[in-house]
Steps between C-alpha positions, in 0.01 A plus 500: 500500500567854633429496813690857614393774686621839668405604828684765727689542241647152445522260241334183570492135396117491525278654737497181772661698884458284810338810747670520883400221672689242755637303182779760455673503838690148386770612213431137362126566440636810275747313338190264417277797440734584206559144379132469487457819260461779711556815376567714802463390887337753773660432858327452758399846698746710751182610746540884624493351876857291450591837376459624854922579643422445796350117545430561886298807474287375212465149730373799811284648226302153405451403818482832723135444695418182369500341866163638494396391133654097429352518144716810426792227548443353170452779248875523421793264466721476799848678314633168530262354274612692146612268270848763499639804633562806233864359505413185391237616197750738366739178500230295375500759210868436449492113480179515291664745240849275471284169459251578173493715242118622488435841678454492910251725591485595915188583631440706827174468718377788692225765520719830590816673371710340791793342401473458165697769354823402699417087373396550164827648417689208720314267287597706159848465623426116582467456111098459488401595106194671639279588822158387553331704798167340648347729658242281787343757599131508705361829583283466844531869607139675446660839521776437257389666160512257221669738282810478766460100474579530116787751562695155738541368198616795244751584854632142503527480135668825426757493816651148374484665137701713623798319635531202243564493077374138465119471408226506750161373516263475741235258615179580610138438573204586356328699743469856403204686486675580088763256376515639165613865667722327748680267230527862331699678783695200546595517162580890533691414774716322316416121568670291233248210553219421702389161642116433519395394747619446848298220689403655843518164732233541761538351868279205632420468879565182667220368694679304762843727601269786432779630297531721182679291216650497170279318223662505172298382224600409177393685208265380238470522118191743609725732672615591130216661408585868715855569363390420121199694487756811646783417258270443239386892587813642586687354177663783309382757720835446746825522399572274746554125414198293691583176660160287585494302789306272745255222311748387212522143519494358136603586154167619424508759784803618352399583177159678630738725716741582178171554316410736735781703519771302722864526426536261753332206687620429854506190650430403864196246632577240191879479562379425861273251395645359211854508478748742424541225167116633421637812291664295266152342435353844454747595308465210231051572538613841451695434122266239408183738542661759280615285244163329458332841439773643297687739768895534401553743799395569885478901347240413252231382813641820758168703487324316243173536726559779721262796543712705204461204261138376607261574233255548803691641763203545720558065561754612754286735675153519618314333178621163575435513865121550372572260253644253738218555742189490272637164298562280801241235535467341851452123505145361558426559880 
């Protein structure tokens, strides 16, 4: 069974890529990422703030005023609490690189232009194969013109463009007032894959300390459901190569998001839950599926049902939302 694919550019062994997560900070867990069948690995992400040269003045910068405000305490990180330094990332890049042979792909975390430039280069340099760029970005300003919102990204995207040869892709969410026209000027921007979508992890508020907190969820087979109906659109419309992410937990989630449009499916909540071993098993679900309904080849399902091969393209669009809504028949009450 072929199980090949190309994205950014690169050949590979099927379309199976762990996304960043905790998993790849231990050079064991991407030795086991590979043994297991993965095709590329995404590192973990270098955040903007550890970007920050001076560690003191960003520490004076978090907590500047918050005598008066305790919650304000907890919305970042002490510096201390990064998994690693720059140093250490762009070495982590190094060790990664010497111990498999699948593609390393680094991923930086940040909202502005910032350092980026000067580390996506560094991490070039480092021996990653590509860049991923997440752009986390929340927009809370109610003077700031959406239009300049949009432009963050095409900035960001273009300056690191500028400085590296390797491939770049970047990850982001869904909310814009037009994703199709975004995904466009990402695309004329010269993206060379983009990663749909970013999960935007919302804060809880702790009852007792009174305290703002982290609360990271896990992501659901449901969460799927958002990045294929957008690749499914988007398919053949980009040049770009279009990774789908957040929801993919089983081989059947896989092949909907290759039927869509996916060169890719990342990885992240089911490696967490299940085992870095669990790819393998998707993997074999994977060949077994196309060889019971006569698939020789990953390339044959790419786009099968995508908008541009849908005999009723209106099923990704506003049709089956009325559809959807009108056939749904509540239980007896």
């Amino acid at each position: 069974m072929d199980l090949t694919t190309r994205y950014l550019g690169m050949t590979l062994r099927t379309p199976l890529v762990p996304s960043a997560s905790p998993l790849s900070d231990d050079l064991d867990n991407i030795r086991r990422m590979e043994d297991a069948g993965a095709s590329a690995v995404v590192l973990y992400s270098l955040f903007e703030e550890q970007l920050t040269r001076e560690r003191e003045a960003l520490q004076h910068h978090l907590t500047h005023g918050t005598e008066s405000f305790a919650e304000a305490l907890t919305y970042f990180p002490a510096p201390d609490e990064y998994r690693v330094g720059p140093e250490e990332y762009l070495e982590h890049i190094r060790k990664a690189k010497a111990a498999v042979g699948i593609p390393i792909i680094a991923s930086l975390n940040g909202s502005s232009i910032g350092g980026w430039v000067e580390y996506a280069a560094m991490m070039q340099q480092a021996g990653a194969d590509a860049l991923e760029l997440n752009v986390y970005f929340v927009a809370t300003d109610m003077d700031r013109n959406p239009l300049e919102v949009e432009q963050t990204y095409i900035d960001i995207l273009k300056a690191v463009k500028r400085v590296v040869q390797i491939p770049v892709s970047i990850k982001l969410g869904p909310f814009f007032s037009n994703m199709a026209n975004m995904a466009r000027r990402l695309d004329e921007a010269g993206a060379d894959g983009m990663v749909l979508f970013n999960r935007f992890y919302q804060p809880d508020i702790d009852l007792e300390t009174l305290e703002v907190k982290p609360n990271v969820l896990l992501s659901t087979p449901q969460a799927m459901r958002l990045p294929l109906r957008w690749i499914a659109i988007l398919y053949g419309k980009v040049k770009a190569s279009l990774a789908a992410t957040s929801g993919i937990h089983h081989a059947e989630d896989v092949l909907k998001m290759l039927m869509a449009g996916a060169d890719v499916t990342m990885l992240c909540s089911t490696l967490l839950r299940n085992g870095i071993g669990y790819i393998r098993e998707i993997e074999l679900k994977l060949c077994e599926w196309m060889e019971e309904h006569d698939y020789q080849a990953v390339e044959q399902l790419q786009g099968s049902m995508s908008q541009k091969h849908c005999s009723d393209p209106a099923a990704f669009e506003r049709a089956q939302y009325m559809r959807a809504v009108l056939s749904y028949k509540p239980a007896a009450v």
